[in-house]
C-alpha positions as CSV (number, residue, x, y, z in Angstrom):
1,X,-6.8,-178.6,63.5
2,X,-3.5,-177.4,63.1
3,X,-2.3,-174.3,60.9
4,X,-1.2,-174.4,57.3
5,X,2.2,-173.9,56.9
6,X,2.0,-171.3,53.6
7,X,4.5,-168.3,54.1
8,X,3.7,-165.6,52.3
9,X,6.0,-162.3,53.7
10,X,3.7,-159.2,54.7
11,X,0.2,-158.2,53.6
12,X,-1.3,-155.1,54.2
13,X,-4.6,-155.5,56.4
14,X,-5.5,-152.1,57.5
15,X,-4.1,-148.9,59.0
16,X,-3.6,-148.5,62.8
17,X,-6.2,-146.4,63.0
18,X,-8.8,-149.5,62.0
19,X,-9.4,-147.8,58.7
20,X,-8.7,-149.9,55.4
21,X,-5.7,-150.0,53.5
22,X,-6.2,-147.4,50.8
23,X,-3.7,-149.4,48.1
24,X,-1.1,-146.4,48.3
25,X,2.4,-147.5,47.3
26,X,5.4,-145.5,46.0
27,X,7.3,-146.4,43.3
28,X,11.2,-147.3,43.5
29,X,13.3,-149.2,40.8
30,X,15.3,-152.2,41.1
31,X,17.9,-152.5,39.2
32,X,19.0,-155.0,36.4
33,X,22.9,-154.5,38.1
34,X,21.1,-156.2,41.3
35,X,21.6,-159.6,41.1
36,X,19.0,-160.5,44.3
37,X,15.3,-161.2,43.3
38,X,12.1,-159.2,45.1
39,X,9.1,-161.1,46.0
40,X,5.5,-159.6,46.6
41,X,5.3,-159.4,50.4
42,X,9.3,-158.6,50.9
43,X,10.4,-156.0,53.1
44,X,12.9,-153.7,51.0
45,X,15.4,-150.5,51.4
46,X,16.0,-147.6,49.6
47,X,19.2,-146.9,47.9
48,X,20.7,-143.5,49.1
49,X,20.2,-140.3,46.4
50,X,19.9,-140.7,42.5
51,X,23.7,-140.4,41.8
52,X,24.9,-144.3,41.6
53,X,25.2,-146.9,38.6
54,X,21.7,-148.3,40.3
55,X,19.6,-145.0,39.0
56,X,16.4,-145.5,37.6
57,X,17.2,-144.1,33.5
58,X,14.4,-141.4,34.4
59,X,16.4,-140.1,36.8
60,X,12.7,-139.3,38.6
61,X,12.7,-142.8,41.0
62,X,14.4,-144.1,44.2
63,X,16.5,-147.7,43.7
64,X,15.3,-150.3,46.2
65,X,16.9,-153.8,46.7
66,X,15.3,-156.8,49.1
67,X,16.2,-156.0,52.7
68,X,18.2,-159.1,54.4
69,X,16.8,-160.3,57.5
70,X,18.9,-157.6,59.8
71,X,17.1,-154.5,59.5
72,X,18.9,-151.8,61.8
73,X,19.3,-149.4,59.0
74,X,15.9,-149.2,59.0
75,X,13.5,-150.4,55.7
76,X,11.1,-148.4,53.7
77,X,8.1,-150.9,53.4
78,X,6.9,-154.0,51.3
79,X,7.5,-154.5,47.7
80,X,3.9,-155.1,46.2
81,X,3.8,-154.2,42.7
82,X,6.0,-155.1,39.9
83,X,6.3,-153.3,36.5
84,X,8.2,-152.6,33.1
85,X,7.3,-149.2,33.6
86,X,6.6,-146.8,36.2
87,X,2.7,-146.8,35.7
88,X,1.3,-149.8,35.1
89,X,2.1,-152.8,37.4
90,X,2.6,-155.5,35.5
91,X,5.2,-156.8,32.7
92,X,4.3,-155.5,29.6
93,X,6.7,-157.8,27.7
94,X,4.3,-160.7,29.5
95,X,1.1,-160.0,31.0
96,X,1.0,-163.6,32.4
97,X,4.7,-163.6,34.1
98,X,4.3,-163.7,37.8
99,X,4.1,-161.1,40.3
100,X,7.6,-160.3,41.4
101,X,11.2,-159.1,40.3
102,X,13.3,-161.7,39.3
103,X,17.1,-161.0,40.3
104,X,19.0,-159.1,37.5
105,X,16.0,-157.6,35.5
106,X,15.2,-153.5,35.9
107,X,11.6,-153.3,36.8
108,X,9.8,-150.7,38.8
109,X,8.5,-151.6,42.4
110,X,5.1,-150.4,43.6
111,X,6.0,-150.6,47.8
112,X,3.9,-150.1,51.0
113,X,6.2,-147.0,52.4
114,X,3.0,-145.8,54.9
115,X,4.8,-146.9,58.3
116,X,1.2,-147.0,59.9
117,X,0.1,-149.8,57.8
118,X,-1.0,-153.1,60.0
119,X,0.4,-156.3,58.1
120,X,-0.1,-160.0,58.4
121,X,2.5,-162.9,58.5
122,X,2.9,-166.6,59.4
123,X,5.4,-167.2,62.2
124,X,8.1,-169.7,61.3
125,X,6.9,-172.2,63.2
126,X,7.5,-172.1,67.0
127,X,4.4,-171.0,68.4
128,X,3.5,-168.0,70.1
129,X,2.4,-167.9,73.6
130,X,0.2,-164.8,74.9
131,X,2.6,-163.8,76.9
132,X,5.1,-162.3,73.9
133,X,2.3,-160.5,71.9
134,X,3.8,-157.2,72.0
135,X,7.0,-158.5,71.9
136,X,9.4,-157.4,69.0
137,X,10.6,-160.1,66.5
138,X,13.0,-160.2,63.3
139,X,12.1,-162.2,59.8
140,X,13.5,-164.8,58.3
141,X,14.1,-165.7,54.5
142,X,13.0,-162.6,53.5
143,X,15.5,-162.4,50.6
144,X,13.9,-166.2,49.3
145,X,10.6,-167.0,47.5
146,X,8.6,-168.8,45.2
147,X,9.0,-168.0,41.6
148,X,5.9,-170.3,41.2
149,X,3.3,-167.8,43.0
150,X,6.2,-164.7,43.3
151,X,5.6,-164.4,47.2
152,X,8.2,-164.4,49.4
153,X,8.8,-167.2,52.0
154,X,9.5,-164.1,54.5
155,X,8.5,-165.8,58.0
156,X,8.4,-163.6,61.7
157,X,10.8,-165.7,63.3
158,X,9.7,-166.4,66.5
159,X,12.8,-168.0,68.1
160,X,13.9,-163.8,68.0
161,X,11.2,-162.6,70.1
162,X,12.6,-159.6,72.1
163,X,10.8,-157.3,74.5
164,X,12.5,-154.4,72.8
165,X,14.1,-154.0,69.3
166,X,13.7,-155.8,66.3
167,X,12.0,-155.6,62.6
168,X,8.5,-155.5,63.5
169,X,5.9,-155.8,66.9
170,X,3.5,-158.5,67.2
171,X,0.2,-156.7,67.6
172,X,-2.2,-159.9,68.1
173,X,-2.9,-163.2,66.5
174,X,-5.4,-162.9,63.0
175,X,-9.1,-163.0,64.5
176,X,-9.7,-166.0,61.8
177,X,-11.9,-169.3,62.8
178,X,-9.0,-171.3,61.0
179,X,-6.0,-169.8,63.0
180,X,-5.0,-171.3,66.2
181,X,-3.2,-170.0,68.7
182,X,-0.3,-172.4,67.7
183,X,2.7,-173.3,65.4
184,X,3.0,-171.3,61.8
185,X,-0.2,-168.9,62.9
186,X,-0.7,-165.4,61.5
187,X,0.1,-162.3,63.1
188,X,-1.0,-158.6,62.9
189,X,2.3,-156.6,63.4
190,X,3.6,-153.0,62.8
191,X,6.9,-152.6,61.0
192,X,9.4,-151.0,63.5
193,X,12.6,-151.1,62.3
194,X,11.5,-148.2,59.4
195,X,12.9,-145.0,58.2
196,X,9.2,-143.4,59.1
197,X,8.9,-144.5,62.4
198,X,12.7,-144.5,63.8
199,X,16.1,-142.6,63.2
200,X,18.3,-145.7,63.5
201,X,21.1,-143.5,62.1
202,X,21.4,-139.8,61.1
203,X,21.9,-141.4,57.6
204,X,18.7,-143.4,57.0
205,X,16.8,-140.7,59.1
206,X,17.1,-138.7,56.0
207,X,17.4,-141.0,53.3
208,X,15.9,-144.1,51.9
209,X,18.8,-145.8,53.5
210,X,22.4,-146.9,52.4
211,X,23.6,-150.1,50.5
């Protein structure tokens, strides 16, 4: 039977260690003067100090924006959380809104920043042979969503498979009885292209990145 075809971005499955994701995230804020949306399962960078019109108003919490699909600045994890206020995820003003930051709107972002966190995510579409897991891929449409379910559409894109470089390393294929080892299959990957794991410049090595 073939694969669904949902695309959902990245979702936390464990640590590389095998142990379970323990739920951390650190909070950024998103700024109402960004006019680009986050989706749960994005990948995102960090805006660089507090000292910009992008601030958070506490003064206390890094900006982040949606990372576009060429990472080499480096990223500094998935946006998972979204809240009018630092402490609570969710939209006060609307308990029932969906789970994600629409484009224009302040709102604080809970995000995976632990660079040893194993995700999941569908491939694009052209199927992965054996032969390329380990390889090193880029995403596509990680900037694009579904206000409907607030998930990003954020595929690996498997027609960038590279045996060095890229956003992310394919671990294996999803150990899951409705997973094939064809088209639009989930993967277990590691995010490489991230401020944690590599200096990509003396900038971002430091920082939660540039704009």
């Amino acid at each position: 039977m073939a694969n669904a075809n949902r695309p959902s971005g990245f979702t936390p499955i464990r640590h590389i260690t095998g142990s379970p994701w323990n739920g951390a995230l650190e909070i950024f804020y998103h700024s109402a003067s960004n006019a680009s949306a986050i989706y749960k399962g994005s990948l995102v960078r960090g805006d660089q100090g507090l000292d910009n019109p992008l601030t958070d108003p506490l003064g206390i919490y890094q900006t982040c924006y949606v990372a576009a699909d060429d990472f080499g600045l480096g990223v500094v994890g998935v946006a998972w959380s979204f809240g009018d206020t630092p402490q609570l995820g969710a939209q006060v003003s609307n308990l029932n809104a969906k789970n994600y930051c629409p484009a224009s709107v302040g709102m604080y972002i809970g995000v995976i920043t632990d660079h040893t966190v194993v995700f999941k995510i569908q491939d694009n579409g052209t199927a992965v042979s054996a032969s390329q897991i380990g390889d090193y891929f880029d995403t596509s449409n990680n900037a694009a969503g579904s206000t409907a379910t607030g998930r990003t559409t954020c595929v690996l894109d498997a027609d960038s498979l590279v045996a060095s470089g890229g956003a992310g390393r394919i671990l294996k294929r999803v150990n899951r009885p409705d997973n094939e080892m064809a088209s639009n299959a989930d993967w277990e990957v590691l995010l490489e292209e991230h401020i944690f794991r590599r200096a990509y410049n003396s900038t971002a090595a430091l920082t939660y990145g540039t704009t």
